[in-house]
BALUMPA-929834 format. One line per field, with one value per residue (C-alpha): z negated, x, y negated; residue in one letter; residue number from 1. Coordinates in steps of 0.001 Angstrom, whole numbers, plus 500000, padded with zeros to 6 digits. Each point is the difference from the previous one (the first is absolute). Example, Ala and Ser with C-alpha at 12.3 -4.5 7.8 and 13.67 -1.06 7.14 Angstrom:
z: [492200;500660]
x: [512300;501370]
y: [504500;496560]
code: [A;S]
pos: [1;2]
% end
This chain:
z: [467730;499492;499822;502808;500191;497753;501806;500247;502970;500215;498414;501927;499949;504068;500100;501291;501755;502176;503365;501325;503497;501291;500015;502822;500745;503399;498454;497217;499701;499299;499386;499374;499876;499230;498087;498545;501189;499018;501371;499649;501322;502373;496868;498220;497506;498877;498745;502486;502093;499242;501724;497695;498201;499636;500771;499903;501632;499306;497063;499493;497419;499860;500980;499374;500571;499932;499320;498505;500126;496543;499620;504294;502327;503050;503083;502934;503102;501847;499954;501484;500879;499353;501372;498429;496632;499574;499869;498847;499113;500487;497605;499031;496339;500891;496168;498896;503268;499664;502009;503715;503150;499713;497974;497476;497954;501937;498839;501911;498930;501439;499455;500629;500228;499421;499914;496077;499714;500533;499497;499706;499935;499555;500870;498961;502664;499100;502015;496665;499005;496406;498089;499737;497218;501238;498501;502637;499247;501697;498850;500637;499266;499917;501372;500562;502634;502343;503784;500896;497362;501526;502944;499146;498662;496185;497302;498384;496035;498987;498077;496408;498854;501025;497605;499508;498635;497063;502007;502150;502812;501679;499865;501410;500485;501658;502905;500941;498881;500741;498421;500822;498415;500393;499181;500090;500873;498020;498764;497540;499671;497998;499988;500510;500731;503554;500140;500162;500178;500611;499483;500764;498593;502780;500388;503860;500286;502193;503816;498670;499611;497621;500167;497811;500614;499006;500695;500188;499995;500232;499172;500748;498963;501528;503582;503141;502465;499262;501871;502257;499701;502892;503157;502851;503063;503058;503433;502047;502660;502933;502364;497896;500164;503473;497764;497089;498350;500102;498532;497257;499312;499928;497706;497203;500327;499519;496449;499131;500979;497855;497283;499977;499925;496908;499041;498526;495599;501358;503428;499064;503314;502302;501260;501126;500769;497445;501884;499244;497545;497364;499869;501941;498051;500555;501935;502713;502295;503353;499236;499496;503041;501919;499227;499877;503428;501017;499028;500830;502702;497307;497010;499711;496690;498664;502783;497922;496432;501024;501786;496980;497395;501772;500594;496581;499236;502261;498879;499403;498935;500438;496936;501403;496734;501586;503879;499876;502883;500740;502365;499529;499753;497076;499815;497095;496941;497195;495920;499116;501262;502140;498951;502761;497311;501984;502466;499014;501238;497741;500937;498773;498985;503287;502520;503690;501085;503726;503166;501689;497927;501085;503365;499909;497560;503183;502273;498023;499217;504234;500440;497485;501219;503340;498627;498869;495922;499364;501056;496528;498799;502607;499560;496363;500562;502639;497012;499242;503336;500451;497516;501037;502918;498469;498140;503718;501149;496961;497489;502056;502631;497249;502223;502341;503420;501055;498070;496927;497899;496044;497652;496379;497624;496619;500813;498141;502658;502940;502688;503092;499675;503568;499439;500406;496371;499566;499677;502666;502383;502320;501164;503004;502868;498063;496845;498300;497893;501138;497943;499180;500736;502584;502322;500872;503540;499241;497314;503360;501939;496641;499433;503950;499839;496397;502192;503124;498172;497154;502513;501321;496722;499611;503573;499194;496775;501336;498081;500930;501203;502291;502728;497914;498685;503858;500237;497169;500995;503070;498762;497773;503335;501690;497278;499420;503806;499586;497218;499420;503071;500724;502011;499685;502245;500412;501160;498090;496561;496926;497117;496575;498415;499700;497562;497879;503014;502686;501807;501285;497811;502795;498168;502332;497414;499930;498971;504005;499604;498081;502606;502931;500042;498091;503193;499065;502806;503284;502415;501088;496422;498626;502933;498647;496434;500903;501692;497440;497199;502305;500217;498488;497527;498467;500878;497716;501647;496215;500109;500333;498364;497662;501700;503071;500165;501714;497396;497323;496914;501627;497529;500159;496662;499201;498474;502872;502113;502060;498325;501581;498075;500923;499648;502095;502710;500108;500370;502659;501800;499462;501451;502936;500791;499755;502414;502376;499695;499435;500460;498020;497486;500086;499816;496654;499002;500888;498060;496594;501329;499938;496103;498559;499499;498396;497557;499883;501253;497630;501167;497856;499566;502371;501258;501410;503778;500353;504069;501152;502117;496864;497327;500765;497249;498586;496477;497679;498311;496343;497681;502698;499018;500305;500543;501331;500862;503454;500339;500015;501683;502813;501112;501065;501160;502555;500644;501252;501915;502183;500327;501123;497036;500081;498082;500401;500173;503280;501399]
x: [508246;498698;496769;498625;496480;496967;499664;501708;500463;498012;496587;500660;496921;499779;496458;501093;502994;501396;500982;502863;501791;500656;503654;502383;502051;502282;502570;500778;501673;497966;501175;497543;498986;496218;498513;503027;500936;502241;499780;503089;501880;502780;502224;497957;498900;496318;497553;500651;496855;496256;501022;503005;500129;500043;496645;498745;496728;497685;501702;502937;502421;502639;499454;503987;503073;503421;503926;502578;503949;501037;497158;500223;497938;501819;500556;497986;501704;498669;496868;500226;497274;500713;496664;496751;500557;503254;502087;503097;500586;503802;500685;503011;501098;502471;499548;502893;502202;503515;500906;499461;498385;498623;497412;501871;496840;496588;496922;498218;496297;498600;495790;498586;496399;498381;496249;500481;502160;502907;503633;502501;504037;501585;504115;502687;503381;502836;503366;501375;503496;498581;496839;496936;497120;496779;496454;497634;496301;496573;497316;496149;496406;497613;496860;496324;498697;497416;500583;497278;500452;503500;498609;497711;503114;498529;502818;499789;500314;503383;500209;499472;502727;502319;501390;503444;501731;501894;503530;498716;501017;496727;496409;496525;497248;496588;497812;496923;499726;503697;502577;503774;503234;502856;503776;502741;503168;502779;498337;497936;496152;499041;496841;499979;497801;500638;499377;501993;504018;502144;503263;503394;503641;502197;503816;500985;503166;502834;499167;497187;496599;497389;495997;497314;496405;495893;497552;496740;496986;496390;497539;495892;498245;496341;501589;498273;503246;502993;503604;501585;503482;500818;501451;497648;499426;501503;500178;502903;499195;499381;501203;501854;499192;500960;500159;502205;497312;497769;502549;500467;496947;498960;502621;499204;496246;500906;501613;497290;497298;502015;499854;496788;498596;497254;497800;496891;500497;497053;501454;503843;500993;498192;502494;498674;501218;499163;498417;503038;501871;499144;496409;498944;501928;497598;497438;498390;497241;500918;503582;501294;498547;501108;503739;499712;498895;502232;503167;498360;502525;502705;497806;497527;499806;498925;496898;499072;499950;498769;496981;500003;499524;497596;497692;500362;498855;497092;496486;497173;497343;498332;501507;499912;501835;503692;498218;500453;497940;499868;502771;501924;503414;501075;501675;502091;501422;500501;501000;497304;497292;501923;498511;500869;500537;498393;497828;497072;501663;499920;501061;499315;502890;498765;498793;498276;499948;501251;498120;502747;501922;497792;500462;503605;500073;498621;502351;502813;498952;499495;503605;502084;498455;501056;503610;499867;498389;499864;496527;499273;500021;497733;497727;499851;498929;497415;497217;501077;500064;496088;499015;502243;498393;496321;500912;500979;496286;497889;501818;502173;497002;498275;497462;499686;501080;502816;502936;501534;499500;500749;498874;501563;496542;501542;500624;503215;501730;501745;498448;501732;500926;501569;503527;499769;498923;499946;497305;500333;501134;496689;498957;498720;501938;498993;501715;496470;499909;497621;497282;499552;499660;503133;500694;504043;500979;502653;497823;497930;503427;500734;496794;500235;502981;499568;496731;501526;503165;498146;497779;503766;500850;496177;500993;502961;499021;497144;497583;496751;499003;502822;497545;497766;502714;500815;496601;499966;503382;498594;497097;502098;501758;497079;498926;503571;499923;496694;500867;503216;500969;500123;501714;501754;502355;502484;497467;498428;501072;498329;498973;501475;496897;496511;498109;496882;497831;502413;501100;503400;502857;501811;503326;503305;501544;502938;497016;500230;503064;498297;497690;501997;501564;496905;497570;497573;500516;500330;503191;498904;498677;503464;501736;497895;501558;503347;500244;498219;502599;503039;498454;501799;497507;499976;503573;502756;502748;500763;496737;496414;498090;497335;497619;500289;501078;497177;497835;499203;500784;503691;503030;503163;500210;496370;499909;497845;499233;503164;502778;501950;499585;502439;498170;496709;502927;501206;496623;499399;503363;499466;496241;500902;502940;497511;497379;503182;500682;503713;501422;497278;500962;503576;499345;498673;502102;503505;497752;500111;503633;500961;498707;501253;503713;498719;498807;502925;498088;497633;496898;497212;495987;500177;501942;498746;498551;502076;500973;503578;500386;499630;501962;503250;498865;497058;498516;499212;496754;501295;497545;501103;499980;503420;500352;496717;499716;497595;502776;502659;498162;499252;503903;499152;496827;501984;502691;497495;497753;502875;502028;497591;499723;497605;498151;500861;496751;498919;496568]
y: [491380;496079;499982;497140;501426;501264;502845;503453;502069;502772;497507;497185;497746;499190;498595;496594;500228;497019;501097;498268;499920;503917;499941;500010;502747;499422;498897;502611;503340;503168;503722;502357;503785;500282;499578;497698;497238;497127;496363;497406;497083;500508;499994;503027;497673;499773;497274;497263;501106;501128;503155;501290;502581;504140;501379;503820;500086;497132;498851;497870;501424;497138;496686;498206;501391;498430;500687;498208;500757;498022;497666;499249;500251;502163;498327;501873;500400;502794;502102;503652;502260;503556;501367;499660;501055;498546;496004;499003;496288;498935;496709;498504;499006;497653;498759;502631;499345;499154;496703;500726;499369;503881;501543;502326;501781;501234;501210;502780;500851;502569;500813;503128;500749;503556;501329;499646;496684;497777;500797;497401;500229;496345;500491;497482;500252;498126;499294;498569;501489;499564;501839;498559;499950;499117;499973;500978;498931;501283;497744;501805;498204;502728;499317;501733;498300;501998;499655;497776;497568;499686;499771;497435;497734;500887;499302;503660;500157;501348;503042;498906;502216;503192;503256;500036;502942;500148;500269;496970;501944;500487;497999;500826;498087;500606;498474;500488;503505;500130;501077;498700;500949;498080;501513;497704;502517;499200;496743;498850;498486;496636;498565;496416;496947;500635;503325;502943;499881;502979;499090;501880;499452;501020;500668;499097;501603;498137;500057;502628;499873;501347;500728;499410;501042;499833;502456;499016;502682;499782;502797;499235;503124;499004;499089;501033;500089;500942;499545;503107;500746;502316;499108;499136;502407;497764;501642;498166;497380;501483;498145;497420;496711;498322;496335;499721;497425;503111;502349;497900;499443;503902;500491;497434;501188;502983;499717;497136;503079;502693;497070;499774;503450;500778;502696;500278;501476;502284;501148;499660;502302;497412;497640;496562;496641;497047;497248;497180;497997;498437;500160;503398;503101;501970;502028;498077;501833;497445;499387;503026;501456;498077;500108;503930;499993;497177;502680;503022;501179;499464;501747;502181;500419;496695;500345;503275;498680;496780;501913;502212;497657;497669;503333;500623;496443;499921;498955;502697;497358;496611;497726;496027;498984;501711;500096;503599;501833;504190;500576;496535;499439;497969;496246;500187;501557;497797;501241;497109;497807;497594;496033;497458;496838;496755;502258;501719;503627;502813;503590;502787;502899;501874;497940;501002;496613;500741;500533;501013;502502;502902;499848;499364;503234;502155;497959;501020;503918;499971;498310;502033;503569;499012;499446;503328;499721;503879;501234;501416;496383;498456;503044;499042;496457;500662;500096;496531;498865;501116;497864;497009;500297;500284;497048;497985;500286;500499;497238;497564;499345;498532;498937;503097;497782;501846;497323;500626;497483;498588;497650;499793;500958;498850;496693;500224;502322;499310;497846;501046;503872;499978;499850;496317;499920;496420;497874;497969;502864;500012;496611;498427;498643;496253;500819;500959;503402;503069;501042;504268;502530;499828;502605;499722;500820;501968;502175;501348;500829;501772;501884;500784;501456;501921;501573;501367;501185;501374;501903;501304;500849;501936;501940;500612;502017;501402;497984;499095;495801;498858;499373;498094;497871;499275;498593;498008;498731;499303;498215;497720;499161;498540;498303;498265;498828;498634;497944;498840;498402;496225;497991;496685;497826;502477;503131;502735;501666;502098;497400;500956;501154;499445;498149;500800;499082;502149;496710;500147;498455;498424;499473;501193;502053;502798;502302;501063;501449;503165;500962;500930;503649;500937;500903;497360;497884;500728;499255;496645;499232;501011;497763;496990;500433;500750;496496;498218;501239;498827;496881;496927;499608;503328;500851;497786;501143;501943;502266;499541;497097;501460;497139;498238;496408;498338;501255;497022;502377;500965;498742;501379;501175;501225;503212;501257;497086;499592;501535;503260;503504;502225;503461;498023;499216;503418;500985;498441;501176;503300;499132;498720;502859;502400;498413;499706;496000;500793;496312;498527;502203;499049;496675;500130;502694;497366;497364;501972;501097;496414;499100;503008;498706;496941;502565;502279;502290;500513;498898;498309;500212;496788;497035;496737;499894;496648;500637;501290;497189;497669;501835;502009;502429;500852;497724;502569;500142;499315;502297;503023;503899;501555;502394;501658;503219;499196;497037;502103;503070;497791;500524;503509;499254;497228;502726;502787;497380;498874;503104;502253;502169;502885;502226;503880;500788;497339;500149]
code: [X;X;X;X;X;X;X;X;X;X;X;X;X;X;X;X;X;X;X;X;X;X;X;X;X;X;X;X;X;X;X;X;X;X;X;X;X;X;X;X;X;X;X;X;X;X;X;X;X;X;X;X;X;X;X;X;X;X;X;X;X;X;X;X;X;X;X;X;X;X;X;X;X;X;X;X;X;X;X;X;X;X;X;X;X;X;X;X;X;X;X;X;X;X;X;X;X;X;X;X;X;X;X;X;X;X;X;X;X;X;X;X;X;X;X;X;X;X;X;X;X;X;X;X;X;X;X;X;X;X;X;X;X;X;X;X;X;X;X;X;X;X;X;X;X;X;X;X;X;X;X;X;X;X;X;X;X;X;X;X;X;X;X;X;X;X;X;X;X;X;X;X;X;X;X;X;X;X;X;X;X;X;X;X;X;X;X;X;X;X;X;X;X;X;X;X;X;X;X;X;X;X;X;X;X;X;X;X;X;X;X;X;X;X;X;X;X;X;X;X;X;X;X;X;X;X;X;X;X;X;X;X;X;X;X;X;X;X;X;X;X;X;X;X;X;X;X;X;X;X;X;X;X;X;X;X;X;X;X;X;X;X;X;X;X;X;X;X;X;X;X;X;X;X;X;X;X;X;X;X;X;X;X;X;X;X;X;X;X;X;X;X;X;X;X;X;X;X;X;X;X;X;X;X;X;X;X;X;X;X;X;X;X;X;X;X;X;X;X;X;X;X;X;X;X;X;X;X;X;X;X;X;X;X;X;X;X;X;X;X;X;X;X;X;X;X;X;X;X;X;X;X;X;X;X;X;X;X;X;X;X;X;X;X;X;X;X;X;X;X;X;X;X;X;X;X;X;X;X;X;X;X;X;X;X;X;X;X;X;X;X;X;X;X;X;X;X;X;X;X;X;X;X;X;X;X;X;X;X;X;X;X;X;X;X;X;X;X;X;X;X;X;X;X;X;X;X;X;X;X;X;X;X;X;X;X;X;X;X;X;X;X;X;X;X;X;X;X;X;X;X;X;X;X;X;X;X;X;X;X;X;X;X;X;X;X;X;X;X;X;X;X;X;X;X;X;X;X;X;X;X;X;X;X;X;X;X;X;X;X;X;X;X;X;X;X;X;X;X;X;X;X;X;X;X;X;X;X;X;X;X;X;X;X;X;X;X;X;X;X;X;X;X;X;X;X;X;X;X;X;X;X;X;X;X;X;X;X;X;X;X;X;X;X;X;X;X;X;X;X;X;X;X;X;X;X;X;X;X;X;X;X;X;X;X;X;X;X;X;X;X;X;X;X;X;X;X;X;X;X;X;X;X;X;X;X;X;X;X;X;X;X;X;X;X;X;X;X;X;X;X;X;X;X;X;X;X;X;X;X;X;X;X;X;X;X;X;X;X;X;X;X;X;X;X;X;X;X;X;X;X;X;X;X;X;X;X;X;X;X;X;X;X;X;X;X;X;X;X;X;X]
pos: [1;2;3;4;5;6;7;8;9;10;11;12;13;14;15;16;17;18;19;20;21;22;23;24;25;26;27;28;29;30;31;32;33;34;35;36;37;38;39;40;41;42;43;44;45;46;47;48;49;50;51;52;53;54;55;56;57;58;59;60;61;62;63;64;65;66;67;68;69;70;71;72;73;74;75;76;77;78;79;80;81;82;83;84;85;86;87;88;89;90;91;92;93;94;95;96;97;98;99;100;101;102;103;104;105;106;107;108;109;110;111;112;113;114;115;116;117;118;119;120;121;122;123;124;125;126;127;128;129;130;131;132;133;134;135;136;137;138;139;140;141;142;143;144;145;146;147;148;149;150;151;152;153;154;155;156;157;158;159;160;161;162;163;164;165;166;167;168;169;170;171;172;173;174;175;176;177;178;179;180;181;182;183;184;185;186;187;188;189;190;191;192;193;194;195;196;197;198;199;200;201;202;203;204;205;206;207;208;209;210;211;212;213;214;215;216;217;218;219;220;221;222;223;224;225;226;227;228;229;230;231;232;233;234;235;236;237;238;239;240;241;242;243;244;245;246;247;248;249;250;251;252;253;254;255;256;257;258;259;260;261;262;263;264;265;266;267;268;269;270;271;272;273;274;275;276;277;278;279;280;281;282;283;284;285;286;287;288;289;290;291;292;293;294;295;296;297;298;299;300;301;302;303;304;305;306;307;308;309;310;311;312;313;314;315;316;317;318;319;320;321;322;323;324;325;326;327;328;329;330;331;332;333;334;335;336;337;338;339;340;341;342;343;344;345;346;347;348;349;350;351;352;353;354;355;356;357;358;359;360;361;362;363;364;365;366;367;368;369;370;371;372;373;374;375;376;377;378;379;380;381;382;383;384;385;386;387;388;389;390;391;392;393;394;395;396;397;398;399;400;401;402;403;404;405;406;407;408;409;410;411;412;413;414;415;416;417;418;419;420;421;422;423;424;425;426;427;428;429;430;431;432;433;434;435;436;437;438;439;440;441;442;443;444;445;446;447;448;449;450;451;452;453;454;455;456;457;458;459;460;461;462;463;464;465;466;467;468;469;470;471;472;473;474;475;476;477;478;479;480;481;482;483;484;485;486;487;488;489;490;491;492;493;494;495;496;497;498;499;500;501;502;503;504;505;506;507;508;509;510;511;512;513;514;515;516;517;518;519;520;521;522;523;524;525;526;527;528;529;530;531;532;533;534;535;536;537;538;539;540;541;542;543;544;545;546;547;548;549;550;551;552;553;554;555;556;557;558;559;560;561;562;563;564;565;566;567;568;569;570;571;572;573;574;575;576;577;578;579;580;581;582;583;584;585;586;587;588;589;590;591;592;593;594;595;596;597;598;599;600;601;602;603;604;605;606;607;608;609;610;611;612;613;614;615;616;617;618;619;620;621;622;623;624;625;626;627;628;629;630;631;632;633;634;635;636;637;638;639;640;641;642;643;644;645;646;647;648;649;650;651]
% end
């Protein structure tokens, strides 16, 4: 390979990089099955965007990509989803037509993505009476960039050279600890100044076709997930959809979830969903969660490895360097220590920094033994869920008041570990940010919740404590009431958080949408939120805003401060059918109903909070996840909230 850099890939020197602009991603094509991915334009071409290229975990493997039909460049005319793993790109080579209105010669491309790599078959179809020789040619830029850098917008340093054997047939090359074999079928690899060409001779017979092919294959011995190849587990819909919109959109979640399916290298029976596309393959405490419960009456089986692994995970000591914590549920799995370039964030491998992933751990043991998760495997976990809840009162109320609290101790962790993880995520009404220790409203509706159905789970299995769980539950209750409400213009509602000094964050934020359903407030309370979130400035008419409008921090396409989540939206559906507000529920459920066939059907991390009455469709937010898995699992979550779907076992 030319050499356009110093540095090789597996000793890159990185102790200055230059972080660009994060790139964009709305606008291209992705197929994926993790922990594989590849990224493209609409013409399956690579290197026009930051975001291109084949990636296996948290490493980028090829960074270019292009083919040529004797020396052109095909012309792209159609792009066709095949399902998650799997495009074809139609194009027209209209340089070896005969004279005509009609195309005569067509190139089909079709990519396939697997846990282990990325299969392509390019196919020449003629209509010509006559034979055809054509020289097919695959040019590939290997790369070794890690995720964040690409992230970042960092120009990676190529690979300073790739092995070709002796028949030229095949070539490897390595990344990051990677290594990646590429076989040209049929062809033959050169090694040229702009990287590597596979080229093919091909015969297209008259009004025939013919198929050539590359294989490439990626092997990372010290990796920490690893891709599952079965088929998933998916009860049928019962009752189907009433709304076509929604059936569709089950249906593409669906094979984006079964896409996106990992386990641990240590646990490889424990089936759980990666967090999202491109930057979350992996294990993530809150995420994945969240989209097992989300599709529990669809799967039980995810709910049990996901609960597996995570107790497996859980913390047994105080270390503030990884936030780990006896009982705690952990953030994330990474192979390395994740560096944030431009932001003073480093992560460890194994990070606990999450106040909320323990609680939603009990939540979701509670939830999937009530759909009916073998009693044998509840039973097993019950240890586990003693200590998670241990760790609710003795480690998140930091300061013994009742709250659950957090506060990053490094100073090079994250700031807000709510899953508004963005730095400017809690802030007053005036735009201004609150100081920590913050205690997140919908962290107490999750620890209240974890308590009394934990205690459930205690009586239930004749183990000791339910009682005083109740109490403590209750306890947090009172203390919530006492504290979080305020009032404004519009009449009373639970602040988003308090600060360091326990004053009220005032900020309207979708954060209300978590509480109801989970017996912290009380009918009238519950009545109170369900108005606010139908209220034109939470509600865009295409989900929930993230942050109200008549708050100074609200813009449309802020991360967290005015955007529209689609898992946070479903949320708060499900929320609100559960406390019995069944047309406040619909009316945000018809809101996400209406984006999703802007997105055909494939919902992203977020899109813009612009207002329906403004935009006929929603703006996507342009540096999006998609697909992600609470995204996507959100489409069940919005199908059992408005259809009246039930747990077997129904208190």
């Amino acid at each position: 390979m030319t050499q356009t850099s110093p540095l090789d890939s597996d000793h890159a020197d990185r102790s200055t990089p230059t972080p660009g602009l994060q790139p964009f991603l709305a606008a291209e094509t992705v197929v994926l099955r993790a922990p594989v991915q590849a990224w493209s334009a609409a013409d399956g071409s690579m290197g026009a965007a930051t975001i291109h290229g084949v990636y296996l975990g948290d490493v980028r493997l090829v960074a270019g990509h292009g083919v040529t039909v004797d020396g052109l460049v095909p012309e792209h005319v159609a792009t066709v989803p095949l399902g998650a793993s799997s495009v074809r790109f139609e194009s027209l080579l209209r340089g070896l037509d005969d004279a005509g209105a009609d195309p005569d010669v067509r190139l089909s491309s079709l990519r396939d993505v697997t846990t282990t790599g990325v299969h392509e078959r390019h196919t020449v179809t003629s209509r010509l009476d006559r034979e055809l020789t054509v020289t097919l040619a695959a040019t590939l830029r290997p790369d070794a960039s890690p995720m964040d850098h690409v992230k970042a917008g960092i120009v990676g340093a190529p690979v300073r050279d790739a092995t070709l054997t002796s028949d030229g047939t095949r070539a490897s090359w390595r990344a990051e600890g990677v290594r990646v074999d590429l076989e040209a079928r049929g062809g033959a690899v050169r090694d040229t100044p702009a990287g590597l060409v596979v080229e093919w001779v091909a015969v297209v017979p008259a009004r025939g076709s013919v198929t050539v092919g590359l294989d490439l294959v990626a092997t990372a011995p010290d990796a920490v997930v690893r891709g599952v190849r079965t088929p998933p587990h998916w009860a049928d819909l019962d009752p189907a959809p009433r709304d076509d919109r929604l059936a569709r959109w089950v249906d593409r979640a669906r094979d984006d979830l079964a896409a996106l399916r990992l386990t641990t290298t240590t646990a490889p029976d424990d089936v759980f969903y990666a967090a999202g596309a491109p930057w979350f393959f992996t294990l993530f405490g809150r995420d994945s969660l969240w989209a097992a419960r989300f599709t529990l009456p669809l799967d039980l089986t995810v709910a049990g490895g996901t609960l597996r692994v995570l107790a497996g995970l859980q913390g047994t000591r105080h270390v503030p360097g990884t936030a780990e914590q006896p009982g705690k549920i952990m953030h994330e799995l990474r192979q390395r220590t994740l560096t944030i370039p431009g932001e003073d964030v480093s992560l460890p491998p194994l990070y606990y920094g999450t106040v909320d992933a323990t609680a939603l751990w009990i939540c979701l043991l509670h939830d999937a033994w009530r759909w009916g998760l073998p009693q044998a495997e509840v039973e097993a976990l019950l240890p586990h869920l003693d200590a998670a809840l241990a760790w609710m009162r003795d480690s998140g109320d930091s300061d013994g008041d009742l709250l659950l609290e957090y506060v990053d101790e490094t100073g090079h962790g994250l700031a807000n570990q709510g899953w508004k993880d963005s730095g400017d995520s809690v802030q007053w009404r005036d735009g201004t940010l609150a100081e920590g220790p913050i205690a997140l409203c919908e962290v107490q509706a999750y620890a209240y919740e974890a308590a009394v159905h934990g205690a459930d789970l205690l009586d239930a299995f004749g183990r000791a404590g339910g009682d005083a769980w109740r109490d403590w539950a209750g306890r947090l209750r009172d203390r919530f009431r006492a504290s979080f409400w305020v009032d404004d213009d519009a009449g009373a509602y639970p602040a988003i958080a308090l600060d360091a000094a326990k004053r009220p964050v005032d900020t309207v934020t979708s954060n209300l949408g978590h509480l109801l359903g989970t017996g912290l407030l009380d009918p009238d309370e519950e009545a109170l939120v369900a108005s606010r979130l139908v209220s034109p400035e939470l509600s865009s008419g295409f989900g929930l805003r993230t942050m109200s409008t008549d708050s100074a921090g609200y813009w449309p396409l802020s991360y967290h401060g005015g955007s529209v989540w689609t898992h946070d939206t479903a949320i708060a559906v499900q929320g609100l059918a559960r406390a019995g507000f069944a047309d406040e529920a619909a009316v945000l459920a018809e809101g996400l109903l209406a984006a999703a066939p802007t997105f055909d059907y494939r919902m992203p991390e977020l899109h813009s909070g612009d207002p329906a009455r403004e935009m006929p469709s929603p703006v996507p937010y342009p540096a999006s996840c998609r697909p992600q898995a609470w995204s996507a699992a959100a489409a069940v979550a919005v199908w059992s909230a408005t259809h009246a779907v039930r747990p077997p076992r129904h208190p």
